[in-house]
C-alpha positions as CSV (number, residue, x, y, z in Angstrom):
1,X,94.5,9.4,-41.6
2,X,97.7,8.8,-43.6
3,X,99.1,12.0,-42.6
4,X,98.6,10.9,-38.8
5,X,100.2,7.6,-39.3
6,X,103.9,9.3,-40.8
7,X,103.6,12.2,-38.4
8,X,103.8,9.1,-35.5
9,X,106.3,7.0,-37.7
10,X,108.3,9.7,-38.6
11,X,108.5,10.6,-34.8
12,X,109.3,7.5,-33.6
13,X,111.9,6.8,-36.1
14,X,112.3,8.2,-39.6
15,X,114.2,5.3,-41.0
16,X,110.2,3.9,-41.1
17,X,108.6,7.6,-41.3
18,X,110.5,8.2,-44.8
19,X,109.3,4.9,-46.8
20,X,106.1,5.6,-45.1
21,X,105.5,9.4,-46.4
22,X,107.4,7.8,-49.8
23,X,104.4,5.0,-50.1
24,X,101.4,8.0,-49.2
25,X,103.0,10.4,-51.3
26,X,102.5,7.3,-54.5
27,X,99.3,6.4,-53.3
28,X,98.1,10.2,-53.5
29,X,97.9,10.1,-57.2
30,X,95.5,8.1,-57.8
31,X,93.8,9.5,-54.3
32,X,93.5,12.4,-56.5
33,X,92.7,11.2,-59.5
34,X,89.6,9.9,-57.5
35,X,88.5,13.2,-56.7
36,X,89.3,14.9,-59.7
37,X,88.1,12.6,-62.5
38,X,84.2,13.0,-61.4
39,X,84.5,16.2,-60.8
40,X,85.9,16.7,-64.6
41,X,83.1,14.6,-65.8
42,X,80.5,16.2,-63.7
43,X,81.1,20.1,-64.4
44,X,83.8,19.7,-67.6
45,X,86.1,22.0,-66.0
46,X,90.0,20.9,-65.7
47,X,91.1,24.1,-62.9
48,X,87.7,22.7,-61.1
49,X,88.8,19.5,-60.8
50,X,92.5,20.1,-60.5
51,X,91.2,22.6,-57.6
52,X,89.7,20.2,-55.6
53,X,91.9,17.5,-56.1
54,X,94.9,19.1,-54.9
55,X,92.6,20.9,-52.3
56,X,91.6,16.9,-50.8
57,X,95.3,16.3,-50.5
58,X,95.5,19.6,-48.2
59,X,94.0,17.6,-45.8
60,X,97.0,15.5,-44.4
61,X,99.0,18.1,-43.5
62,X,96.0,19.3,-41.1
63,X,95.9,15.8,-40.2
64,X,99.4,15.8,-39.3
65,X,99.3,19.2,-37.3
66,X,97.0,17.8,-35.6
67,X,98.4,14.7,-34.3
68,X,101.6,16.9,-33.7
69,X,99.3,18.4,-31.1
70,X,98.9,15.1,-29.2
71,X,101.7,13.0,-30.3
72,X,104.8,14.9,-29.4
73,X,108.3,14.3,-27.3
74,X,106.2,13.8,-23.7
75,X,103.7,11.9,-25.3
76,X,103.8,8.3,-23.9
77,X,103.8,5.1,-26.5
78,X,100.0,4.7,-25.2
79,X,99.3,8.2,-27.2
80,X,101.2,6.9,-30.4
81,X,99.6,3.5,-29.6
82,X,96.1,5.5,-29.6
83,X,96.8,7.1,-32.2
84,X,97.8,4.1,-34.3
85,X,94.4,2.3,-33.1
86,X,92.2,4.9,-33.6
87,X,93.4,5.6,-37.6
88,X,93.5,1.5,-38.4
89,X,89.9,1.8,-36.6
90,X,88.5,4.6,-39.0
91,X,90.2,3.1,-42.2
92,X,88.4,-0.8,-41.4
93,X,85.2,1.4,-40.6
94,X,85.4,3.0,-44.0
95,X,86.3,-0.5,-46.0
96,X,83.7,-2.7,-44.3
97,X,80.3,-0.2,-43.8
98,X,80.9,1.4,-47.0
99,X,83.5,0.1,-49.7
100,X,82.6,-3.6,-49.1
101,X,79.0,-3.4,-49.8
102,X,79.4,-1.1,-52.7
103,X,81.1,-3.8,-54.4
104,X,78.5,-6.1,-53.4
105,X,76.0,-4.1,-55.2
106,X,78.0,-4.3,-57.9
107,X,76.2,-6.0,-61.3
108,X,77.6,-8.7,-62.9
109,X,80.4,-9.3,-59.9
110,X,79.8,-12.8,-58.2
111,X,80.0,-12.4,-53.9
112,X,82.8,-14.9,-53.5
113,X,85.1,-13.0,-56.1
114,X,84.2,-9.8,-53.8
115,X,85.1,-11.6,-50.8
116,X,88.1,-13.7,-52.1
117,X,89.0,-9.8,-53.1
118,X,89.1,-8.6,-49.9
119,X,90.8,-11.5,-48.1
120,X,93.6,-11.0,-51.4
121,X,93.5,-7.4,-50.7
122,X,94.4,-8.4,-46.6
123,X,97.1,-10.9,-47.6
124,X,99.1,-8.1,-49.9
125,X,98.9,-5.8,-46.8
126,X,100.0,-8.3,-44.7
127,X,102.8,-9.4,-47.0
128,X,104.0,-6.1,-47.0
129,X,104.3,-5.8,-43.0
130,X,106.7,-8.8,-43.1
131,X,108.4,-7.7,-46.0
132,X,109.1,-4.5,-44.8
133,X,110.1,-5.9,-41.3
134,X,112.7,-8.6,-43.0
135,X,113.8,-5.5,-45.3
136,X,114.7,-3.1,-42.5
137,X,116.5,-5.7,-40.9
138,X,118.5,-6.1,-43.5
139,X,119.1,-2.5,-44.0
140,X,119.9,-1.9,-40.2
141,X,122.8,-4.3,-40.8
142,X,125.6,-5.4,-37.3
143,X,124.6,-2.0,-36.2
144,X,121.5,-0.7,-34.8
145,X,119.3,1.8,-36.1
146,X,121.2,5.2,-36.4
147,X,124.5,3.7,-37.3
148,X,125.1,3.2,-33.5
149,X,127.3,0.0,-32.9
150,X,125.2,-2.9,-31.4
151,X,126.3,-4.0,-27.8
């Protein structure tokens, strides 16, 4: 889960664990507004839905406990590697068994938009990989990570 992922960043280095938690932390709105807005719709009650919505967001800092439990300072990279695997694993599961042929069912959407979609969707994430690579070397400047000098 997200919470996973910035509990292994953040121990590896926070200078990547902060924008990380930063970027879950925005993408948690609408998360929530996912879970909220049918419950709204479905039972008309606002505490209901604000209830569960905030209720769904409890579940990343379990998710982070968690992983505290098997990542941790005598963990080897293998774990964080593991760890890393097994949440990029769960979130391709989730887009390709169940959001990609949702939006194939969808009326009135053509297959190839679905798929060019998709392939978009791949690009921006991989964009942002190299984007943020080139941006914290920028950042790190003639000294390493830390503000330790570079030999």
């Amino acid at each position: 889960s997200c919470a996973q992922a910035t509990y292994v960043a953040s121990f590896h280095s926070v200078s990547s664990g902060l924008p990380l938690a930063a970027a879950i932390a925005v993408h948690n709105i609408p998360e929530g507004l996912a879970v909220a807005m049918p419950v709204y719709h479905a039972t008309g009650s606002r505490a209901r839905a604000v209830a569960l919505g905030s209720l769904s967001g409890m579940s990343e800092p379990f998710g982070a406990l968690l992983a505290s439990l098997v990542a941790n300072e005598h963990s080897s990279t293998g774990a964080f590697g593991g760890m890393f695997g097994l949440t990029a694993g769960m979130m391709t599961y989730v887009c390709l068994s169940e959001l990609l042929p949702s939006a194939y069912a969808e009326r009135g959407v053509p297959r190839s938009r679905v798929v060019a979609a998709f392939f978009a969707g791949a690009a921006v994430m991989a964009s942002s990989l190299i984007i943020e690579k080139f941006a914290s070397a920028a950042f790190s400047g003639p000294s390493g990570p830390g503000g330790e000098a570079a030999t």
